[in-house]
C-alpha positions in Angstrom: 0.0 0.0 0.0 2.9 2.3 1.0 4.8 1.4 -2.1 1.7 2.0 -4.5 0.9 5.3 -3.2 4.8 6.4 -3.5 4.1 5.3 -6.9 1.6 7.3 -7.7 2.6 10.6 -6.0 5.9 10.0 -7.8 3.7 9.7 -11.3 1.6 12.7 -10.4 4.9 14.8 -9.7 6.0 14.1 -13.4 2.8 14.8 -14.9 2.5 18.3 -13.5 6.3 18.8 -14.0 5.4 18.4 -17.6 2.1 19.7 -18.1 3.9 23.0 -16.7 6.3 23.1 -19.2 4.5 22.2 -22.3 3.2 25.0 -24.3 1.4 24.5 -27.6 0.8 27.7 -28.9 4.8 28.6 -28.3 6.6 28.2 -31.3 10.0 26.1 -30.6 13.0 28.0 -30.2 15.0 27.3 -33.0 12.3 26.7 -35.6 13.8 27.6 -39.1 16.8 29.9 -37.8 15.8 33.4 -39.0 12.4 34.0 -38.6 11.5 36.9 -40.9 9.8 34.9 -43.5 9.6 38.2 -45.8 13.1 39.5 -46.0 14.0 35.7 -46.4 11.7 35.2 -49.5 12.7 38.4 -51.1 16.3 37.5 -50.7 17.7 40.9 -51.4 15.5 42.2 -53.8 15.3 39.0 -56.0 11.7 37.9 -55.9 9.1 40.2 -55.6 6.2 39.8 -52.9 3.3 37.7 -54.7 5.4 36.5 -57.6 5.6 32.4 -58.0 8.8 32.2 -56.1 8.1 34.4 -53.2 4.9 31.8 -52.8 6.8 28.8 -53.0 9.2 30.0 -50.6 7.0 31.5 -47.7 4.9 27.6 -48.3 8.5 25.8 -48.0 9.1 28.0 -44.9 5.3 27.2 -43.4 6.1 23.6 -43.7 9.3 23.9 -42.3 8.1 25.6 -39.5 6.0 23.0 -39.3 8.2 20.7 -39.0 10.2 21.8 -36.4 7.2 22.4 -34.2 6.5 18.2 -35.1 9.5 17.6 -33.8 9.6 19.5 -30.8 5.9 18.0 -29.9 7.4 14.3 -30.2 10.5 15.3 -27.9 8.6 16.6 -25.1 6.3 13.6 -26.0 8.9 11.1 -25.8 10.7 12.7 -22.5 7.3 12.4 -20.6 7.0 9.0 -21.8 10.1 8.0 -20.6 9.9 9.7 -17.4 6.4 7.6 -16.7 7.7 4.5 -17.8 10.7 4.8 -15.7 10.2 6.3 -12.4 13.6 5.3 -11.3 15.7 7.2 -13.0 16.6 10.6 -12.1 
């Protein structure tokens, strides 16, 4: 009985650890690297705003944004995983 309830407080201590740190809406720290989508796309008066390759970059940049946002998800995912499945480890 002792043990089980050790257990749990143990499982409830990780939980809120992690539900305090995950934020959804944040956008992951080191998404795409530069984040000013516009004076990327342009690159240095190029491709002008609304032309075929000012699209196809700001898309590319969406998904790769993304992406990285995927990724971070599945980390903190994974980490909170782990730290449920073993409660042992520090």
């Amino acid at each position: 009985m002792r043990q089980t309830s050790a257990r749990l407080a143990l499982v409830l201590t990780a939980v809120l650890s992690l539900t305090a740190c995950a934020a959804r809406n944040q956008a992951p720290a080191v998404a795409v690297g530069d984040n000013d989508d516009d004076a990327v796309c342009r690159a240095g008066g190029k491709t002008a705003p609304g032309s075929a390759e000012y699209v196809a970059c700001r898309k590319d940049r969406d998904v790769q944004r993304q992406r990285a946002e995927a990724r971070a998800d599945r980390r903190q995912r994974d980490l909170g995983e782990f730290m449920l499945n073993h409660p042992d480890r520090p």
